[in-house]
C-alpha positions in Angstrom: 0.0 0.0 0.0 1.5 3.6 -0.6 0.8 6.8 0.7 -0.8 8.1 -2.5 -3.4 6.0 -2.5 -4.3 7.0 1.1 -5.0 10.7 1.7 -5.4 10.1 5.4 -2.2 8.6 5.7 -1.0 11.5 3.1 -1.9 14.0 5.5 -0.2 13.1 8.3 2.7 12.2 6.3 3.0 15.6 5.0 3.0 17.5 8.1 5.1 15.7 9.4 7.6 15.8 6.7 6.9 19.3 6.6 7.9 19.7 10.5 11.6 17.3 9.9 12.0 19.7 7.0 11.5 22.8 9.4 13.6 21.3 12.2 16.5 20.9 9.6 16.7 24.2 7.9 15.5 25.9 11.0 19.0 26.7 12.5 -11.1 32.5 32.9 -13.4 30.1 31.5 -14.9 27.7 33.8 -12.8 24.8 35.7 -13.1 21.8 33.9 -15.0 19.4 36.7 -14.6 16.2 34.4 -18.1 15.8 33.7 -19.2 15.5 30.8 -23.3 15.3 29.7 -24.5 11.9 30.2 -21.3 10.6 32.4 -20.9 10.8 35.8 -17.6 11.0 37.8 -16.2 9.7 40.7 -12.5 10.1 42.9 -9.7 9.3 41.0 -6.6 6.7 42.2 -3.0 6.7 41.6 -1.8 3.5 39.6 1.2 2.4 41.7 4.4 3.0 39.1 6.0 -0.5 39.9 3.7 -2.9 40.4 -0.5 -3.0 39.0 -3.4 -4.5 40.6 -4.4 -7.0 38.2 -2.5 -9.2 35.6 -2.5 -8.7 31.8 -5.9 -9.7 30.6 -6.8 -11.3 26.9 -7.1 -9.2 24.3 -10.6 -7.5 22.8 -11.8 -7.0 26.7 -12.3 -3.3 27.2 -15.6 -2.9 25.7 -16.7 -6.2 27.6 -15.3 -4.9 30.8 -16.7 -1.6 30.6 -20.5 -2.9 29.8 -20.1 -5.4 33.2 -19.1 -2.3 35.1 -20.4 0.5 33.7 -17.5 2.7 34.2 -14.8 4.1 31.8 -11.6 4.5 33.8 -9.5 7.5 32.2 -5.9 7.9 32.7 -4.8 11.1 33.6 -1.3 12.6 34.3 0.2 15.2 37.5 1.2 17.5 35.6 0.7 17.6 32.0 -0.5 21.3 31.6 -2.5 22.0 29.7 -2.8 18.1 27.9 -3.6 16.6 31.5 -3.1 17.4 35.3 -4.9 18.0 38.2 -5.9 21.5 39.5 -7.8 21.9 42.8 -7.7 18.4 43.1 -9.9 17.6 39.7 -7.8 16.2 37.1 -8.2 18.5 33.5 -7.0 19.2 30.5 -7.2 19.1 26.5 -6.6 15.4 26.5 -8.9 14.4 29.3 -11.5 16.6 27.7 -11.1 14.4 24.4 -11.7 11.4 26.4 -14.7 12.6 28.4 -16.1 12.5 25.0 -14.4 9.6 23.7 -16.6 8.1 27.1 -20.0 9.9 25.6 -19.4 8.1 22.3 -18.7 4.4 24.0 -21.7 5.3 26.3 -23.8 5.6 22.8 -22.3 2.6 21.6 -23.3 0.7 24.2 -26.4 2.2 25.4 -25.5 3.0 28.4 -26.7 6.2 29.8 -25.5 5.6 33.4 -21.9 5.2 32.3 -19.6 7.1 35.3 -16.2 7.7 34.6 -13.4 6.8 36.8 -10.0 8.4 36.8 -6.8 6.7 38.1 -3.5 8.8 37.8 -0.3 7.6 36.0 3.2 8.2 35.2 5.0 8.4 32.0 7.1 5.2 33.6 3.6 3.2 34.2 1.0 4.3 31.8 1.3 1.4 29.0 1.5 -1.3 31.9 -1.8 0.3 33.1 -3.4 -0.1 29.6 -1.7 -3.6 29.1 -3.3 -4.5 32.2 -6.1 -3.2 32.1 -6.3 -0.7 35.0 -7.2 1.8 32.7 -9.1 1.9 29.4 -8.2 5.4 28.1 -5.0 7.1 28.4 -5.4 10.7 28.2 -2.3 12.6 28.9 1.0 13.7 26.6 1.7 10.7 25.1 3.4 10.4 21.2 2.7 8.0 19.2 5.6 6.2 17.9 6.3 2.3 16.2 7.6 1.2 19.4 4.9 2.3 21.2 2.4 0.4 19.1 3.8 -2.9 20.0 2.6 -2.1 22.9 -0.6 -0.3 22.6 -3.3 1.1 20.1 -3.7 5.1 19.5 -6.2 7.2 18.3 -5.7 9.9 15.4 -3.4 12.5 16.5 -4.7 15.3 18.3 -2.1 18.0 18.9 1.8 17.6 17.4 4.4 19.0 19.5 8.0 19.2 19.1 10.7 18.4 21.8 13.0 21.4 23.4 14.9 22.5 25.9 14.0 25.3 29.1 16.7 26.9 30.7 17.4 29.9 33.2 17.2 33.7 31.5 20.2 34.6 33.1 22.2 31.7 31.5 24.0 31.9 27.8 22.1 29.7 26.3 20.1 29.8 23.5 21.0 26.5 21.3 21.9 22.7 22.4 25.5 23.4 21.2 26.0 26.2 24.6 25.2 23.3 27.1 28.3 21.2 26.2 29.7 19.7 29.2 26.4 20.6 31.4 23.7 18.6 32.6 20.5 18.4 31.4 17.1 16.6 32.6 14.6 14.8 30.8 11.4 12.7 32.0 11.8 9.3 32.2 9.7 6.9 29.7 9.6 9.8 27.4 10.4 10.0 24.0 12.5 13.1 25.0 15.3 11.5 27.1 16.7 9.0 23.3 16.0 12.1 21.2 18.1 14.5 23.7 21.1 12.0 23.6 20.5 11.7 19.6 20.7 15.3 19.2 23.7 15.3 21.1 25.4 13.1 19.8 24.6 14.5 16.1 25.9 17.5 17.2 29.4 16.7 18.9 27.9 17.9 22.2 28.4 16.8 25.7 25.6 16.3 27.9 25.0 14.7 31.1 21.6 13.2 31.1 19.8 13.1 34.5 16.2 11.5 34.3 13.3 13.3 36.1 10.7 10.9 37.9 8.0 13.5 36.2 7.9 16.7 33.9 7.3 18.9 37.7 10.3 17.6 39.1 12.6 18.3 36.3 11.4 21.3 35.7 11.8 22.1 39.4 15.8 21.1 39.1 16.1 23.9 36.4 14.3 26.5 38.9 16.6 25.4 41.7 19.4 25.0 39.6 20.1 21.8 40.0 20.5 21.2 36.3 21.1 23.8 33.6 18.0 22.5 31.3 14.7 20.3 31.3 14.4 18.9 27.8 10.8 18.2 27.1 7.8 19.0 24.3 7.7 22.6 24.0 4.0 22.6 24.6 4.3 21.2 28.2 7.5 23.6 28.8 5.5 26.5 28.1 2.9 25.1 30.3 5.3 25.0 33.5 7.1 28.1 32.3 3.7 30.2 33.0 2.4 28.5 35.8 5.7 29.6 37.4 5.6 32.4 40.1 8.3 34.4 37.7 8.0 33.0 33.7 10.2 35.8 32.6 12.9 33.8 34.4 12.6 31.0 32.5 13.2 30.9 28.5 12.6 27.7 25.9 15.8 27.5 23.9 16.9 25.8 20.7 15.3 24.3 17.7 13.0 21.6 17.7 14.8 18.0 18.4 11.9 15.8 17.2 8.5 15.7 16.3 5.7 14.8 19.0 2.1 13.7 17.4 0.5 13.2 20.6 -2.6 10.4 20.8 -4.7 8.6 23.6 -4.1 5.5 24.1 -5.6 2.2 24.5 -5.4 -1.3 24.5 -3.7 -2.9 21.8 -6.0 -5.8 20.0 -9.6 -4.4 20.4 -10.7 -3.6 16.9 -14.3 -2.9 18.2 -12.7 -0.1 20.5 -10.3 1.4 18.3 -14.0 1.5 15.4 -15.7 3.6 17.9 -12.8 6.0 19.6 -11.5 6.3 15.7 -15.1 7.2 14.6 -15.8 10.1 17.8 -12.2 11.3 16.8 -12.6 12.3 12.7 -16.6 13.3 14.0 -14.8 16.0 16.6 -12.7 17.1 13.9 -15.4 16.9 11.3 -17.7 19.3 13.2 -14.6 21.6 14.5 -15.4 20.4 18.1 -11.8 19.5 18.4 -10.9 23.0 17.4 -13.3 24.6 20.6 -11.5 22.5 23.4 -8.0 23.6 21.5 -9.2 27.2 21.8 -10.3 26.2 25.4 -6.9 25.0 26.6 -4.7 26.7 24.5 -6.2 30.3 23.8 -8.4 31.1 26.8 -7.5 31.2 30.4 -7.3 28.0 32.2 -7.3 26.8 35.8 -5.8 26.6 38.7 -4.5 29.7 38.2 -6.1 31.5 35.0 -3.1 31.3 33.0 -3.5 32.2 29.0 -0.6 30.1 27.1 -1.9 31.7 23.9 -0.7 29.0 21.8 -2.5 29.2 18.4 -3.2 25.5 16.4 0.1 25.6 14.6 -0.1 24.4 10.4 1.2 21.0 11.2 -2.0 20.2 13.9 -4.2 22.5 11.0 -2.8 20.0 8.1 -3.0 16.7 9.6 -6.0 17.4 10.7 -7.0 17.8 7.3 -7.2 14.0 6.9 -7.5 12.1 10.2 -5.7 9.0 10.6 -3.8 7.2 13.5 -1.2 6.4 11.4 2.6 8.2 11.5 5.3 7.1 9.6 7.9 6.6 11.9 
């Protein structure tokens, strides 16, 4: 099969091209409360990150399981801001707003009006095993969808692309990966981030120690206290610590993009009657621009805990891929 003969693989194909092409001649509105109409919601529960409650279960069971219980459990991250985190103790976010209606349309499916959601928090170290598992059917939190990755588990069509960068102090002289040679830098472990860092290094000639963060607040918070000289991570989720930070001007995101970042939720792996109906409330969110009022929501408007605006508008690589929906991403 090629590309040509599949516009929705074309799509995302060309954007993403489009981005590795850049990165190589590139030198308040209401607190979300996690309800969404028809669901209701209940207390959510940290997934343990080394061991899970139950054993990995056969294959095709999340629809099954989620008719015998009548719940959806959603996967939510700390803090992801603005894809997923908690503020005032409710997790939120663009991502766990997809899947609250990702949970409407397997409600539909199944005719199940009473369906509550659940939400259980996880790392970026546990969050496949929870899927695997089945601790949690829908993983809505910063998560790229890569080849590896889909050994593993099953993604939806992309909605949001981000690219990987570095933040540093202000005061620092830094501005490209090439000024932080011989320093140390963090990185999130289980992340695509930490391999592409030490790629980019290495392609460059540069030096870099590479500490791993257990999550994105922690090695940010190294870079605050100086701990480390930078925090690589997706420059969405970089901004999103940067102004949520007492003083953002003392912070700056530095270099050119590392890598390309289509971010997806995840789920399990071998359920084709799943992935039919998460696939289908995907391309109709797009379809009817649904997709584009929770970006504006999260990206353009101000946003909880703290009313923060990261006025991010939907860059052309979102804008074209979007064009053609499709999970798939060549790479």
């Amino acid at each position: 099969m090629t590309c040509e003969a599949n516009p929705a693989r074309f799509g995302m194909v060309r954007a993403l091209a489009a981005a590795c092409a850049a990165c190589a001649t590139a030198g308040v509105i209401a607190q979300n409360t996690g309800t969404a109409a028809g669901l209701s919601t209940s207390a959510k529960t940290e997934v343990p990150s080394t061991a899970l409650a139950r054993t990995a279960e056969p294959p095709g069971q999340t629809l099954q399981r989620i008719q015998a219980t009548g719940r959806v459990v959603i996967g939510h991250r700390e803090s992801s801001l603005p894809m997923s985190y908690v503020a005032n103790g409710v997790p939120v976010g663009y991502s766990v707003d997809v899947c609250l209606q990702i949970a409407q349309a397997i409600g539909r499916h199944l005719q199940r009006r009473d369906l509550r959601v659940d939400y259980r928090q996880v790392t970026s170290g546990n969050r496949f095993e929870a899927i695997e598992r089945g601790d949690v059917d829908l993983e809505c939190g910063s998560t790229t969808n890569t080849a590896a990755r889909r050994q593993r588990v099953a993604f939806t069509i992309a909605h949001f692309i981000a690219s990987s960068r570095i933040v540093v102090q202000s005061q620092r002289p830094f501005e490209r990966i090439e000024d932080l040679d011989g320093k140390t830098v963090a990185s999130t472990v289980g992340t695509t981030n930490i391999d592409s860092l030490a790629r980019e290094a290495a392609n460059k000639s540069v030096r870099l120690r590479i500490e791993p963060a257990r999550d994105h607040a922690e090695g940010f918070g190294w870079v605050v206290d100086g701990r480390v000289d930078g925090f690589a991570m997706d420059d969405v989720l970089l901004y999103g610590l940067r102004a949520s930070h007492a003083r953002p001007q003392d912070l700056k995101v530095i270099g050119k993009p590392m890598t390309i970042e289509p971010y997806a939720v995840a789920f399990e792996r071998n359920d084709p009657a799943l992935k039919a109906v998460v696939d289908a409330e995907l391309r109709r969110l797009i379809q009817t621009r649904e997709l584009h009022r929770l970006y504006d929501k999260w990206f353009t408007q101000p946003i909880p805990p703290h009313g923060i605006n990261l006025g991010m508008r939907m860059s052309h690589l979102l804008v074209d891929s979007l064009r053609y929906p499709s999970d798939f991403v060549p790479q």
